[in-house]
C-alpha positions in Angstrom: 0.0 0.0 0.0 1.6 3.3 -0.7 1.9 6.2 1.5 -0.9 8.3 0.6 -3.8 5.6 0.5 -2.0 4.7 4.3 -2.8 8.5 5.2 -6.1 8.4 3.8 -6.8 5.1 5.5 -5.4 6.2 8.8 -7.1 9.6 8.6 -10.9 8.0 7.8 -9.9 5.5 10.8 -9.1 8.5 12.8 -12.3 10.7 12.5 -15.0 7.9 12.7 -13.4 6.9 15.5 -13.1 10.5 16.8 -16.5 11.2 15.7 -18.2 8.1 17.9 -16.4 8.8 20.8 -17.2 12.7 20.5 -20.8 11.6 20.5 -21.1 8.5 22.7 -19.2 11.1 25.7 -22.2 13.9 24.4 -24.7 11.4 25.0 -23.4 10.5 28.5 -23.1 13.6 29.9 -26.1 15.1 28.5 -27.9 12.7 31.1 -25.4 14.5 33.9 -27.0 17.9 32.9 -30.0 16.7 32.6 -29.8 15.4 36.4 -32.5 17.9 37.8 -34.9 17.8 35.4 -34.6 13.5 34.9 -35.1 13.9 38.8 -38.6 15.3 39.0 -39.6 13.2 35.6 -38.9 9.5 37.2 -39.1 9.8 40.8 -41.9 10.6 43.3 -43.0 13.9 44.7 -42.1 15.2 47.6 -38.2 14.7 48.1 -36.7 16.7 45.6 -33.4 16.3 47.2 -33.8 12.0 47.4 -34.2 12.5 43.6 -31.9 14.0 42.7 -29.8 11.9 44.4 -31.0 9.1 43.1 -30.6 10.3 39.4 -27.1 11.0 40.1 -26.4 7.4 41.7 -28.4 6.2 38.2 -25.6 8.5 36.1 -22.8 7.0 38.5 -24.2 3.6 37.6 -23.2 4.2 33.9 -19.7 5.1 35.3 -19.6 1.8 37.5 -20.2 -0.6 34.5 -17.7 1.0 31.6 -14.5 -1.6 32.7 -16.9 -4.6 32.3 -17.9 -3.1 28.8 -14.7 -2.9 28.1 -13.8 -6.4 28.8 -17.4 -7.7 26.9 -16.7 -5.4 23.5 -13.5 -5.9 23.7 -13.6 -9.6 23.7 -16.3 -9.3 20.9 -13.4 -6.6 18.9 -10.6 -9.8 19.3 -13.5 -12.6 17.5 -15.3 -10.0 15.4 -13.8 -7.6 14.7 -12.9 -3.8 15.7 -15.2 -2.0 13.4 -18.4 -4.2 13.7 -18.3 -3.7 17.1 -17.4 -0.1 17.1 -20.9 0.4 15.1 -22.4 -2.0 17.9 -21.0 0.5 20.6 -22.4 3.4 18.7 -25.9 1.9 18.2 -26.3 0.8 21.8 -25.5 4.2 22.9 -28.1 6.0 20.4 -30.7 3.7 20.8 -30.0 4.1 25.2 -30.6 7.7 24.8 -33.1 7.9 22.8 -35.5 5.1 24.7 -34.7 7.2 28.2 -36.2 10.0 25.9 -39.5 7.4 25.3 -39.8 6.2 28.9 -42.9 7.3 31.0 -42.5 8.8 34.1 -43.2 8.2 37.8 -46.8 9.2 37.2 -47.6 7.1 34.4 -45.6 3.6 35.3 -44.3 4.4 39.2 -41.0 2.7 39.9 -40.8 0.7 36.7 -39.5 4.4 35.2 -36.7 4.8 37.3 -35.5 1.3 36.6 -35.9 1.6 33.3 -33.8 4.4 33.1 -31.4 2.5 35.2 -31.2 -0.4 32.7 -30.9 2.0 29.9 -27.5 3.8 31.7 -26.6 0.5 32.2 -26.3 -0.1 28.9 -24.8 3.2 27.9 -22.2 2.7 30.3 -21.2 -0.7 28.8 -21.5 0.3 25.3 -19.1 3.4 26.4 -16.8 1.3 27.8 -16.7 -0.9 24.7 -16.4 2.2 22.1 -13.7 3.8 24.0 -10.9 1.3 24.3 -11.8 -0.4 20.7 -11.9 3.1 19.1 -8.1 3.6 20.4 -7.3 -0.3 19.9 -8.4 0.7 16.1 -6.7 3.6 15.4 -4.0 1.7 16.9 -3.9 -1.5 15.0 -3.7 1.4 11.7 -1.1 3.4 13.0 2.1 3.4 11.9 4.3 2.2 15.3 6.2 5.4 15.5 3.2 7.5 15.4 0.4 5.3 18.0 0.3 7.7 20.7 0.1 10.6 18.0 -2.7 9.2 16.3 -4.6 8.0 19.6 -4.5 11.1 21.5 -7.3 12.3 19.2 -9.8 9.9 21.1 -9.1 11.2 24.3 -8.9 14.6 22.7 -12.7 14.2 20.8 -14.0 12.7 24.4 -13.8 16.5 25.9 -15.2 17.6 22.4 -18.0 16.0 23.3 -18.7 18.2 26.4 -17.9 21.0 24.5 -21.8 20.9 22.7 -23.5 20.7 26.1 
């Protein structure tokens, strides 16, 4: 392969990868400042302060989970491959955030909203913890080995992007 279809190669790798993990972060913080108003959607009346609480141990629950989606995407990246289960990641995440957009709350369904919301950060915790390490394994495996940490410091870069649109 000659030079310039590597750099074209590399650079596509680069910016989807980029490009997922600038929106998977987006998507998990969104929920962060959206804490207050989550809070008085899916929990009771009354305690506003329990609430909140609550929605913030929900968000930390995303947090809790990202090494063990790490170890299950990752896994899936060494049999499947890196890009199939990049796109898994990605999907996982959209389709999290957008069902916590669909749930019902408290006063429709009672407690089965906040656990669904649960189960859905659940799952956008492990799908984050999947997309981040395969996105840098991926740029990685396309790198050239003098360059890696170059071309991989736009992941971790991109992830702070991602804040940037809140």
């Amino acid at each position: 392969m000659n030079e310039t279809k590597k750099g074209n190669v590399i650079t596509k790798v680069i910016a989807a990868s980029s490009l997922g993990t600038m929106i998977e972060w987006y998507d998990f913080y969104i929920f962060g400042m959206l804490a207050k108003t989550i809070s008085t959607e899916f929990f009771p009346e009354g305690n506003a302060t329990a609430a909140l609480l609550s929605t913030l141990a929900i968000f930390a629950a995303g947090f809790i989970v990202r090494p063990f989606g790490a170890l299950v995407f990752g896994r899936l990246g060494d049999i499947f491959g890196r890009k199939s289960t990049f796109l898994l990641t990605l999907v996982l995440m959209g389709g999290s955030t957008f069902l916590i957009g669909l749930v019902p709350g408290y006063k429709t369904i009672g407690l089965a909203a906040p656990l669904l919301v649960l189960l859905l950060r659940l799952i956008q915790g492990l799908a984050l913890g999947g997309e981040y390490g395969g996105a840098a394994t991926y740029v990685a495996e396309h790198a050239p080995a003098n360059r890696r940490g170059y071309f991989t410091s736009w992941i971790q870069t991109t992830a702070t992007l991602g804040l940037f649109w809140l």
